[in-house]
MARSEDO-594703 format. One record per residue: x, z, y of N, C-alpha, C, O in turn; residue in one letter. Coordinates in steps of 0.05 Angstrom, whole numbers, plus 5000, padded with zeros to 4 digits. Layout:
! residues N
XZYXZYXZYXZYA...
***
This chain:
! residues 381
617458804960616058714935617758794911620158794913X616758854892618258964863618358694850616558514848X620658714844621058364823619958464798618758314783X620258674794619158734763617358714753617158674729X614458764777612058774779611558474775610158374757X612558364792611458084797612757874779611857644776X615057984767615957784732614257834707613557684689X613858194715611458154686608758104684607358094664X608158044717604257964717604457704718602357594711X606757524726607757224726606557134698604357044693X609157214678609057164657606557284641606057174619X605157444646603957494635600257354634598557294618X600657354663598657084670598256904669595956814669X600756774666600456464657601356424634601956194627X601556634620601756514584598556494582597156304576X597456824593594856824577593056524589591056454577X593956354613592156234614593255884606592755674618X594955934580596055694571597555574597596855344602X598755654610600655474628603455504615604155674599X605055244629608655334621608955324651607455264670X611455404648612855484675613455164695614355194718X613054914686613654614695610154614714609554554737X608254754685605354724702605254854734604554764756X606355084728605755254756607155184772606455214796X609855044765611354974790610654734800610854694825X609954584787607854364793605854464814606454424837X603754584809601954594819602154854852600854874873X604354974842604955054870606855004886607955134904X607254694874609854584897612454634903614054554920X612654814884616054894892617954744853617554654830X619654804870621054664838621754824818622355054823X621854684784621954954771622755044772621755274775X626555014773628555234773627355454798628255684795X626055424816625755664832622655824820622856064818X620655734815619155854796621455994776622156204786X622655934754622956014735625056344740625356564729X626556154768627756494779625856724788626156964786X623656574799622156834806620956934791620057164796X620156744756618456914735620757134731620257364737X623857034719625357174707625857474724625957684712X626057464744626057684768628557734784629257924798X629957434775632657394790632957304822635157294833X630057244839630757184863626957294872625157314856X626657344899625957544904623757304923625057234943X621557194923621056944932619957064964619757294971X619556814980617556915006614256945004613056794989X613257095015609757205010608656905008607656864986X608656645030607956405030608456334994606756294977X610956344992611656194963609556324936607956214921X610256594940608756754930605256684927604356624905X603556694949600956584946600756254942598456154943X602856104939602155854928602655944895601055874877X604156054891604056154864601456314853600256194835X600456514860598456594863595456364851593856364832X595956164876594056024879593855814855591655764844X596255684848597255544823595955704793595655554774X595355964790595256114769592756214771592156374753X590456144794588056204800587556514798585556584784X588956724810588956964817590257064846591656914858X589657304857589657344887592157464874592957544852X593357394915596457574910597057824900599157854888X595258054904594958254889594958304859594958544853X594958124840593858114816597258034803597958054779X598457964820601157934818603758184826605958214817X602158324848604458584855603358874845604859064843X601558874841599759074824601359184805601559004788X602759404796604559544776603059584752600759674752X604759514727603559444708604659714699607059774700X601859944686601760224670604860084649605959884640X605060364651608060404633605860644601604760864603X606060454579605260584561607960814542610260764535X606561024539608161304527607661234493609361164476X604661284491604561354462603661074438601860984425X606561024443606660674429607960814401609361014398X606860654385609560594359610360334360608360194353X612060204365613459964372615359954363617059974380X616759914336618959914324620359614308618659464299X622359564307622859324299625959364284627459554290X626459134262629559174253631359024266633859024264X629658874282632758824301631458874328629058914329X633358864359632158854384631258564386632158364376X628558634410626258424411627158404448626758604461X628358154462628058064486625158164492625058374505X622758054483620058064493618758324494616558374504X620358464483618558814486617158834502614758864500X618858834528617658964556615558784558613458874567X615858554551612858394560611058344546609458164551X610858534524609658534502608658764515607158724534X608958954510609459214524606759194547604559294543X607659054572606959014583602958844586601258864603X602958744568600958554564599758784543602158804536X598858904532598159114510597059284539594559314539X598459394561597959594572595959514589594359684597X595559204600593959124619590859064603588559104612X591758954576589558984554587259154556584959144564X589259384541587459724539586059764570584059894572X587259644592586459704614584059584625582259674640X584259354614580659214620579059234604576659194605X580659324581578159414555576959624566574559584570X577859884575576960164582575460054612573060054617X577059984625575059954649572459834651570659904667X572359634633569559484624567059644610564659604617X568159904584566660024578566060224610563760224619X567860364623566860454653564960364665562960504669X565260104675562859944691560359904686558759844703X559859924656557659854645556360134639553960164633X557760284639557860594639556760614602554560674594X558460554591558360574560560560814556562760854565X558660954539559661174521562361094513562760864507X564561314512566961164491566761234463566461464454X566760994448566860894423568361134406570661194413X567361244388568261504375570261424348569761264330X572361574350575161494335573561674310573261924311X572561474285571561634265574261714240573761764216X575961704247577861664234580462024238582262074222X579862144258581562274276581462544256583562654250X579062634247579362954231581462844209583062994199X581262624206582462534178586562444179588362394163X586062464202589562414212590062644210591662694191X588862904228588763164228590063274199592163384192X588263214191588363344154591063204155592663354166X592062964148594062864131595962954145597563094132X596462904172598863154186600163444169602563444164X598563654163598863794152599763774118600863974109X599163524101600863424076603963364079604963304101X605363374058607063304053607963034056607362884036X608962944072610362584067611362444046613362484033X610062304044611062124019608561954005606261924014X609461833980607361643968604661753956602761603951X604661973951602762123947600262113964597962033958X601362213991600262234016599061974024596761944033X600961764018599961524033597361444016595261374028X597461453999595761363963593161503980591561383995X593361793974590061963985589361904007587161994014X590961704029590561774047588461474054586361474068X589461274042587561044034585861004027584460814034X585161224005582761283995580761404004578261404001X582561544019579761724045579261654060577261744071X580861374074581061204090577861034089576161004107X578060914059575960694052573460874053571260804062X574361174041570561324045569661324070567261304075X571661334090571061454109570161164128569561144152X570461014110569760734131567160634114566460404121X565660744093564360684074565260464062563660274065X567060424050568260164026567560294002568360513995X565860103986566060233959568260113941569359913949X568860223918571960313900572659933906574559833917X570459813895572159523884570659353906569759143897X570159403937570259243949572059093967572759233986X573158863968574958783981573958744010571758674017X575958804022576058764057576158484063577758314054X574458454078572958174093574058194112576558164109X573458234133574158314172575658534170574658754168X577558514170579758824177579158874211579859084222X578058694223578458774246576158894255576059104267X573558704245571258834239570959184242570259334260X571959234211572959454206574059674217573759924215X575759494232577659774245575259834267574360064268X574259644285573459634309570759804300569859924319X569459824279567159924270568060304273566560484278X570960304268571660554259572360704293572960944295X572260514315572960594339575960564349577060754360X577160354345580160284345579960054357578059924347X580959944374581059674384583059484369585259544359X581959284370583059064354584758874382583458854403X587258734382588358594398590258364373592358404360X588458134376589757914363592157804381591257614394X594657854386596157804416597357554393597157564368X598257404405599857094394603057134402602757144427X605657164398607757174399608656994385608157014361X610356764393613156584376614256684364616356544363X614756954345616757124336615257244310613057344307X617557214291617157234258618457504264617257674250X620057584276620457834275618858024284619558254276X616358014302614158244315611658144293611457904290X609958344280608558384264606058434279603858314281X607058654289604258854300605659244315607659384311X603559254327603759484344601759704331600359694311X602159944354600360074351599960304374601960414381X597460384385596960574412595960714415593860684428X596661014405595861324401593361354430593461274453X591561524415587961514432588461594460586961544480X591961804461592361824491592661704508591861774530X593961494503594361174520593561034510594360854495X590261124522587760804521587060724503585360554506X587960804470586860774441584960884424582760904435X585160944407586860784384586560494391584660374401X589060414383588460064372590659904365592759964376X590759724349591859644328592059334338590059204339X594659234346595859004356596558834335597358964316X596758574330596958444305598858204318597958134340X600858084311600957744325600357614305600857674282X599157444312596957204305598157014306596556834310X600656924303600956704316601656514300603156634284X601456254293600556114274602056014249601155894230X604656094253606856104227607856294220609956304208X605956554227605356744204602656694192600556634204X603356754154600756704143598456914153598657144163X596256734146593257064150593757274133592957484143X594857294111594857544091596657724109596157964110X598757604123600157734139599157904159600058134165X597057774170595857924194594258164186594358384196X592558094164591158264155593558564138592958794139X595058494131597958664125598558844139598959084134X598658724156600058854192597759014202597959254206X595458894205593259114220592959374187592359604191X593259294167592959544153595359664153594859894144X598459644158599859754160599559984180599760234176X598859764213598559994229597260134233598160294250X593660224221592060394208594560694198595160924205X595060484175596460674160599460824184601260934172X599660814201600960924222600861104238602461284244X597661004247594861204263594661324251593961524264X594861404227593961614199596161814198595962064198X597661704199600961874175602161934200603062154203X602361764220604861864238603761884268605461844286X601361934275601061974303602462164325602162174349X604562324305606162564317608662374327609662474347X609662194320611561914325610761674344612061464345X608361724362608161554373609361574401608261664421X611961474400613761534434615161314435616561264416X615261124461615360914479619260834471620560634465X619861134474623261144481624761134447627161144444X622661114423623061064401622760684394620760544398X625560604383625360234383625960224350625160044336X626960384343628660344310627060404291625660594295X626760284266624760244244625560564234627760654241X623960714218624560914201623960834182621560774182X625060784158625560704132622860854122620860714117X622661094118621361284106618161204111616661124094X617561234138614661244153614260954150612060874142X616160784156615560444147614260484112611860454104X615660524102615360474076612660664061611760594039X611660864072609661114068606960894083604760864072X607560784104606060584115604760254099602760124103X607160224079606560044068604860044048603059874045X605560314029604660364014601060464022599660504002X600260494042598060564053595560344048593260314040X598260174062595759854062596459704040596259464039X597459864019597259703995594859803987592759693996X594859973974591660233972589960123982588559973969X589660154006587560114033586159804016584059764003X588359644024587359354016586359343981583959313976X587559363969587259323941587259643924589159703911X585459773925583560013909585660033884586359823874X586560253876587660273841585960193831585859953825X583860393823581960313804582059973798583159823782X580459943819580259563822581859403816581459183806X584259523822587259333814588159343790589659173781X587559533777589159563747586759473734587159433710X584259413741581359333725582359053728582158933707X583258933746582558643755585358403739585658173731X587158703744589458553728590058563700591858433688X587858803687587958813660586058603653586358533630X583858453667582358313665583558013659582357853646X586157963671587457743684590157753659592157613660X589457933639592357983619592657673609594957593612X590757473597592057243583592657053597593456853586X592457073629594356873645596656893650597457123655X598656653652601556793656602356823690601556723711X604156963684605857193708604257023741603557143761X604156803737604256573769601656603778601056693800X599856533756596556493762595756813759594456873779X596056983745595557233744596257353772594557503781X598157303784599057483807595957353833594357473847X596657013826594556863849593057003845593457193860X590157043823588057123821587557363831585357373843X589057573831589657853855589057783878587157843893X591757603883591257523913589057353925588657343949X587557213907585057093923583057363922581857423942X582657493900580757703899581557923923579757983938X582557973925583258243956584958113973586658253983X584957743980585657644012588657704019589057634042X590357794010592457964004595257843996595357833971X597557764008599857614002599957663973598857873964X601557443955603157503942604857733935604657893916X606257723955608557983959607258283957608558473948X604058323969602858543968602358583936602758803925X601458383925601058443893604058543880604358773872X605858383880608258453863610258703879612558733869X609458863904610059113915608759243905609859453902X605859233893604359463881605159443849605159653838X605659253837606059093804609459263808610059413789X611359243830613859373816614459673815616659783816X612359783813611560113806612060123783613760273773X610359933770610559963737610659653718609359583698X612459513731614359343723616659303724617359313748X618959233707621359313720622058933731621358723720X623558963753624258643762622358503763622858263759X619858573766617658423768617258283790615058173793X620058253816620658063839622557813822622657573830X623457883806625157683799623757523773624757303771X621957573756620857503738618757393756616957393740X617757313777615557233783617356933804616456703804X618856983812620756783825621356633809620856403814X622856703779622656503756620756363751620356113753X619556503746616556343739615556163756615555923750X614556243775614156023804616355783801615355573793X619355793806620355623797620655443772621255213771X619955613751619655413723616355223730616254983726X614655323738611955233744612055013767611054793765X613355093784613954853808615854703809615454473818X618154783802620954713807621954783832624154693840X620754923843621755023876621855373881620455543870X623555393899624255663897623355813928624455743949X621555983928620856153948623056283962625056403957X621356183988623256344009622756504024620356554018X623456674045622356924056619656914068617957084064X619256654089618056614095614256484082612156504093X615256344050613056284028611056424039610956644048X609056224035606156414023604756264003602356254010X605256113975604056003964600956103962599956333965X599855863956596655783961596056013976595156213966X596755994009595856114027592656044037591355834037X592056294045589056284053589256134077590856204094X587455874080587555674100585855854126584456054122X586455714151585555664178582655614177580855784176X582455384178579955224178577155254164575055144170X577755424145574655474140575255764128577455874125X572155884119571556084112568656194096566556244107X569256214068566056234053564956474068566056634083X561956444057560056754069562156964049563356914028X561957214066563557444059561957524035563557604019X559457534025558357594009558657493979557557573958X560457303983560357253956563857403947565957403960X563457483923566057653912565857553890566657323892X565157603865567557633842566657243837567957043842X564257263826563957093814563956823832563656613820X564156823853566056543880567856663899567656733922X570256653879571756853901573156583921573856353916X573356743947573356533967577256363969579356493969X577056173969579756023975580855984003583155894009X579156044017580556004042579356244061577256374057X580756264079580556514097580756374124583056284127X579156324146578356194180580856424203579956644206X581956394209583356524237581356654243581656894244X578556514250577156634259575356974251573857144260X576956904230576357174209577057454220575957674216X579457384237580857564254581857514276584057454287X578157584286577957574316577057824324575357904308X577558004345576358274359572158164371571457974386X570958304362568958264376567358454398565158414407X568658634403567658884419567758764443565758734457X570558674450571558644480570058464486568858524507X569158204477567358014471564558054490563357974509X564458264466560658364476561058454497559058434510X563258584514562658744535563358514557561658464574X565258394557565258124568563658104577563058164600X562057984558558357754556556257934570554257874584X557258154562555558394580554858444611552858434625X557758494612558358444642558358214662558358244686X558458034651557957754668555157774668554257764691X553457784651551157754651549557984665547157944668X550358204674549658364686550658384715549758574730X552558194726553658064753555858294755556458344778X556758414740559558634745562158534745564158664750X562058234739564458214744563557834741561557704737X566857784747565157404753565957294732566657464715X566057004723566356914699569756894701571256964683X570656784723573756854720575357084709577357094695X573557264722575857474713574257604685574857824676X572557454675572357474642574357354633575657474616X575157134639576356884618579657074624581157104605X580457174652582457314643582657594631585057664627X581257744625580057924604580057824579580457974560X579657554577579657514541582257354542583357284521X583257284564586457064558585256834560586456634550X583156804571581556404561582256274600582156374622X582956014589582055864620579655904629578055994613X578855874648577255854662574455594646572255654638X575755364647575155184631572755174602570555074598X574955374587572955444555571655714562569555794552X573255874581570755984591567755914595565855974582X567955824610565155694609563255544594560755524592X565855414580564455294544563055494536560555454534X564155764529563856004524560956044531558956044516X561156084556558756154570555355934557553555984541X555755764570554655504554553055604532550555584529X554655694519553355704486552555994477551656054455X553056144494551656374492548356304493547456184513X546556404469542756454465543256714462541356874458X
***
């Protein structure tokens, strides 16, 4: 048996189905410290131990020794090293793998990358902010956005454009988001979701890594871990554009001239959904210290001083206005649910309902128990 195999379908199984490692050893009888050796891949268990584990995690022993695809054409970069790569890594590859196999079964056409002449082209430009700027802008034609519309569903969006969307949840302020060149099983654009990063964030991150798929698809290799200053930063500048239009931005903030520095910056940020930090990264082009004049201010206004982590008057969780309304009710809060994938979804709902596959192995296709699975089910008209 491969320990390697069977530490990363372990862990990877029973996160997606909300267990901790006390549940499974619970429920398959052995004690944790020996579960937790066999998730880690430090002791090598017996086949018996093995299918009570198995059985504990409601999947056949196979679903456990089964070798998990080794993905090539990743961009996966970070400023410091990440323990969880490989199983990050790992869970992305099993992803793409039931996404594609699902469109197979149902025998659906693959979803056309409308986006691809247009990487083509920008390959052949020059690198730099220039590049990134046109490349946003061709970006939004090519997704039909008009000049001063703000982005609602980025995920929507992307998934409209033929890119898969993967909301993955990670404990870690240090992993943002991914990204998976069309050769290995993509495009598609990985985000963590996970709940103490703000939403402006997420939506950040999926336009960053757009802007990735765009500029740098010649950089997408597995055996690459280290940030490039340059392509990071050509990237940022992408999904500044992308998100918030020039035109629109210099209209909206010339509009916004007799409020001071605090409420002026907010009003940006409720109008294009969009951190803080995204406004005053695009504002220190043609402001000088316009990071440090806005920190003052915030502090003279509050008495409290921002920290890396801040997201004042962050777009809430819990609810979400109709997308239709823009200037004149611009919305205050933004739903999680805002940024959810719905493709994988439909094909899901598809396939159960067409008897191709059972309701279990939907709920592990979408990461759900078994349980709200069927809530799920339930409420499907």
């Amino acid at each position: 048996m491969d320990q390697k195999n069977i530490s990363l379908n372990l862990k990877r199984i029973r996160e997606a189905k909300g267990f901790t490692q006390a549940d499974i050893a619970d429920r398959a009888g052995i004690s944790r410290v020996a579960y937790r050796n066999v998730e880690n891949g430090s002791s090598i268990p017996k086949v018996s131990t093995l299918q009570n584990i198995a059985g504990a995690v409601d999947v056949k022993l196979q679903d456990l020794l089964v070798p998990v695809r080794s993905l090539k054409k990743v961009r996966f970069r970070a400023a410091k090293k990440m323990n969880s790569r490989e199983n990050i890594l790992a869970e992305v590859a099993r992803w793409l793998d039931d996404f594609n196999d699902l469109e197979e079964i149902l025998n659906l056409p693959k979803k056309e990358y409308k986006l691809k002449s247009l990487a083509k082209k920008l390959s052949k430009m020059e690198a730099g902010n220039e590049r990134a700027k046109y490349a946003a802008k061709a970006a939004r034609e090519n997704l039909g956005l008009d000049n001063d519309e703000p982005i609602r569903d980025i995920a929507g969006l992307l998934e409209s454009a033929g890119i898969k969307v993967y909301p993955l949840v990670l404990a870690s302020d240090d992993f943002f988001g991914l990204s998976v060149a069309e050769e290995d099983g993509g495009p598609a654009v990985i985000v963590n979701t996970w709940e103490r990063i703000s939403v402006e964030r997420w939506i950040f991150s999926a336009a960053h890594e757009l802007g990735h798929l765009l500029l740098h698809f010649d950089a997408y290799d597995i055996t690459e871990s280290q940030e490039d200053i340059e392509q990071e930063n050509e990237a940022n500048i992408f999904a500044s554009y992308f998100l918030m239009p020039e035109e629109t931005f210099i209209s909206e903030w010339n509009d916004a001239y007799g409020l001071p520095l605090v409420d002026r910056v907010f009003k940006l940020k409720r109008i294009f959904q969009v951190s803080y930090k995204t406004v005053l990264y695009r504002l220190s082009d043609s402001i000088p210290n316009v990071w440090g004049k806005f920190n003052a201010a915030f502090k003279a206004k509050t008495g409290k001083s921002l920290s890396r982590k801040d997201e004042p008057e962050a777009l809430q969780r819990d609810k979400f206005h109709a997308p239709e309304v823009l200037r004149s009710k611009e919305p205050d809060s933004l739903s999680s649910s805002c940024f959810i994938e719905d493709r994988l979804s439909r094909l899901v709902r598809q396939a159960i309902d067409e008897e191709e596959i059972t309701l279990s192995r939907g709920a592990e296709i979408l990461r759900l128990d078994l349980e709200t699975m069927r809530d799920i089910v339930s409420s499907w008209v």
